[in-house]
N, C-alpha and C positions, 0 to 999 in steps of 0.2 A: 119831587118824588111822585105826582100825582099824572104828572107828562111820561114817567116811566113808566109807571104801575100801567096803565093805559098802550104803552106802543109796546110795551110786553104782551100782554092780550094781544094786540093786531099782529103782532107777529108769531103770537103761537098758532093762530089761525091760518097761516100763509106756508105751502110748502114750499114757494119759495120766492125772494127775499129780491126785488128787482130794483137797481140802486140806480139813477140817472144821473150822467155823471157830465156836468155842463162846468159856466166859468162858477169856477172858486168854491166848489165841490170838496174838495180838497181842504178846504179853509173852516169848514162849518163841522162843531164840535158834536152835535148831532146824530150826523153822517156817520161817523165813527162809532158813536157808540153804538147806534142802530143795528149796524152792522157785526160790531163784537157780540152783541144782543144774539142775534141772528145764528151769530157760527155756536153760541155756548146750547142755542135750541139746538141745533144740528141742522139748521133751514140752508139748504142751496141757496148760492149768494150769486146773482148774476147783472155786474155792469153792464149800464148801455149808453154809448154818448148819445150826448143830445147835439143839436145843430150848433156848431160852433165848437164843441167840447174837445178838447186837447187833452194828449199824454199826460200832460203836468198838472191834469186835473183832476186825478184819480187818487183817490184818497189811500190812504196808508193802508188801513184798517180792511180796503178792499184787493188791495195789493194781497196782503197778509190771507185771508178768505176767502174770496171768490174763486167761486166755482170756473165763469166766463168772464171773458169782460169783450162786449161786442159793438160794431158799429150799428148806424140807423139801416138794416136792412131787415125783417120782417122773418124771413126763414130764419136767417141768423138766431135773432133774439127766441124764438118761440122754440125750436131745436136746443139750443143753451135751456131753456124755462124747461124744457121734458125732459131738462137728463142727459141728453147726446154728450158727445165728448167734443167739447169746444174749447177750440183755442184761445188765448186771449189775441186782440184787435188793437188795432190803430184806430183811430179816428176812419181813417180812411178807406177801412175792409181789410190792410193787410196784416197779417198775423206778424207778432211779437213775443219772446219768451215771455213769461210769469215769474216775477222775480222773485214768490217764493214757490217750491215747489208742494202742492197739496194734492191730497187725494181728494178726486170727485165725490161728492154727498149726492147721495139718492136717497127721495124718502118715502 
Protein backbone atom coordinates (compact mmCIF):
# COMPACT_ATOMS: atom_id res chain seq x y z
CA UNK A 1 0.00 0.00 0.00
CA UNK A 2 2.96 2.35 0.79
CA UNK A 3 4.33 1.68 -3.13
CA UNK A 4 0.78 3.07 -4.04
CA UNK A 5 0.12 5.82 -1.75
CA UNK A 6 3.63 7.16 -3.08
CA UNK A 7 3.24 6.65 -7.12
CA UNK A 8 -0.19 8.27 -6.51
CA UNK A 9 1.49 11.52 -5.42
CA UNK A 10 4.05 11.11 -8.60
CA UNK A 11 1.40 10.94 -10.57
CA UNK A 12 -0.85 13.52 -9.43
CA UNK A 13 2.01 15.59 -9.99
CA UNK A 14 2.59 14.66 -13.73
CA UNK A 15 0.27 15.99 -16.53
CA UNK A 16 1.19 13.46 -18.27
CA UNK A 17 1.72 10.02 -17.80
CA UNK A 18 4.75 8.65 -20.21
CA UNK A 19 4.68 4.71 -20.21
CA UNK A 20 7.93 3.06 -22.02
CA UNK A 21 6.94 0.31 -23.60
CA UNK A 22 10.19 -2.40 -24.20
CA UNK A 23 10.38 -6.39 -23.72
CA UNK A 24 7.80 -7.76 -21.31
CA UNK A 25 6.03 -4.49 -20.71
CA UNK A 26 3.15 -6.09 -21.05
CA UNK A 27 3.93 -8.85 -18.43
CA UNK A 28 4.56 -6.40 -15.37
CA UNK A 29 1.54 -5.97 -13.06
CA UNK A 30 2.80 -2.45 -12.31
CA UNK A 31 2.58 -1.16 -15.58
CA UNK A 32 -1.05 -1.57 -15.52
CA UNK A 33 -1.96 -0.30 -12.66
CA UNK A 34 0.11 2.70 -13.03
CA UNK A 35 -1.60 3.41 -15.88
CA UNK A 36 -5.39 2.76 -14.68
CA UNK A 37 -3.92 5.11 -11.76
CA UNK A 38 -3.35 7.58 -14.39
CA UNK A 39 -6.55 7.52 -16.60
CA UNK A 40 -8.81 7.58 -13.01
CA UNK A 41 -6.49 11.23 -12.45
CA UNK A 42 -7.60 12.20 -15.81
CA UNK A 43 -3.46 12.29 -16.77
CA UNK A 44 -2.82 11.88 -20.67
CA UNK A 45 -1.18 8.53 -21.05
CA UNK A 46 1.29 8.43 -23.77
CA UNK A 47 3.47 5.12 -25.00
CA UNK A 48 6.81 5.09 -26.34
CA UNK A 49 8.82 2.11 -27.55
CA UNK A 50 11.89 1.69 -26.38
CA UNK A 51 14.81 0.12 -28.70
CA UNK A 52 13.69 -3.23 -29.34
CA UNK A 53 10.06 -2.82 -28.07
CA UNK A 54 7.33 -4.60 -30.14
CA UNK A 55 3.51 -4.58 -30.79
CA UNK A 56 3.04 -7.43 -28.42
CA UNK A 57 4.54 -5.43 -25.95
CA UNK A 58 2.07 -3.00 -25.13
CA UNK A 59 0.24 -3.46 -22.25
CA UNK A 60 -3.51 -3.90 -22.05
CA UNK A 61 -4.25 -1.17 -19.67
CA UNK A 62 -2.45 1.13 -22.21
CA UNK A 63 -4.23 -0.32 -25.22
CA UNK A 64 -7.48 0.63 -23.15
CA UNK A 65 -5.99 4.55 -22.12
CA UNK A 66 -3.53 6.02 -23.84
CA UNK A 67 -3.79 9.04 -25.39
CA UNK A 68 -0.60 8.04 -28.16
CA UNK A 69 1.43 5.25 -28.38
CA UNK A 70 4.63 6.27 -30.38
CA UNK A 71 7.88 5.30 -31.84
CA UNK A 72 11.59 6.46 -30.64
CA UNK A 73 11.37 9.76 -32.62
CA UNK A 74 11.59 13.06 -30.59
CA UNK A 75 8.89 15.25 -32.39
CA UNK A 76 6.65 12.32 -32.25
CA UNK A 77 6.88 11.79 -28.54
CA UNK A 78 7.09 15.60 -27.32
CA UNK A 79 3.89 16.52 -29.97
CA UNK A 80 1.88 13.40 -28.25
CA UNK A 81 3.37 14.79 -24.33
CA UNK A 82 1.46 18.60 -25.55
CA UNK A 83 -1.69 17.39 -26.50
CA UNK A 84 -1.38 17.20 -30.45
CA UNK A 85 -3.68 14.55 -31.90
CA UNK A 86 -1.47 11.58 -32.36
CA UNK A 87 -1.88 8.52 -33.65
CA UNK A 88 -1.05 5.37 -32.25
CA UNK A 89 2.63 3.60 -33.86
CA UNK A 90 4.33 0.73 -34.71
CA UNK A 91 7.44 0.12 -33.42
CA UNK A 92 8.54 1.27 -36.53
CA UNK A 93 7.01 5.06 -37.22
CA UNK A 94 4.14 3.62 -38.98
CA UNK A 95 0.61 4.29 -37.81
CA UNK A 96 -1.91 1.59 -36.60
CA UNK A 97 -5.50 1.74 -35.48
CA UNK A 98 -6.16 1.99 -31.53
CA UNK A 99 -7.94 -0.96 -30.62
CA UNK A 100 -9.90 0.93 -28.27
CA UNK A 101 -11.34 3.95 -29.37
CA UNK A 102 -10.84 7.14 -26.69
CA UNK A 103 -11.24 10.54 -26.45
CA UNK A 104 -7.98 12.56 -26.26
CA UNK A 105 -7.30 14.07 -22.49
CA UNK A 106 -6.05 17.57 -22.27
CA UNK A 107 -5.25 18.96 -19.04
Amino acid sequence: ETIRRLLRMKISWASTVVVLVGKETHARPWVNWEIKEANRQGKRIVGVFTRGGRDEDVPAELERYGCALKGWNSSGILAAIDGEDSPFELPDGTTRPAIYASAPIKC
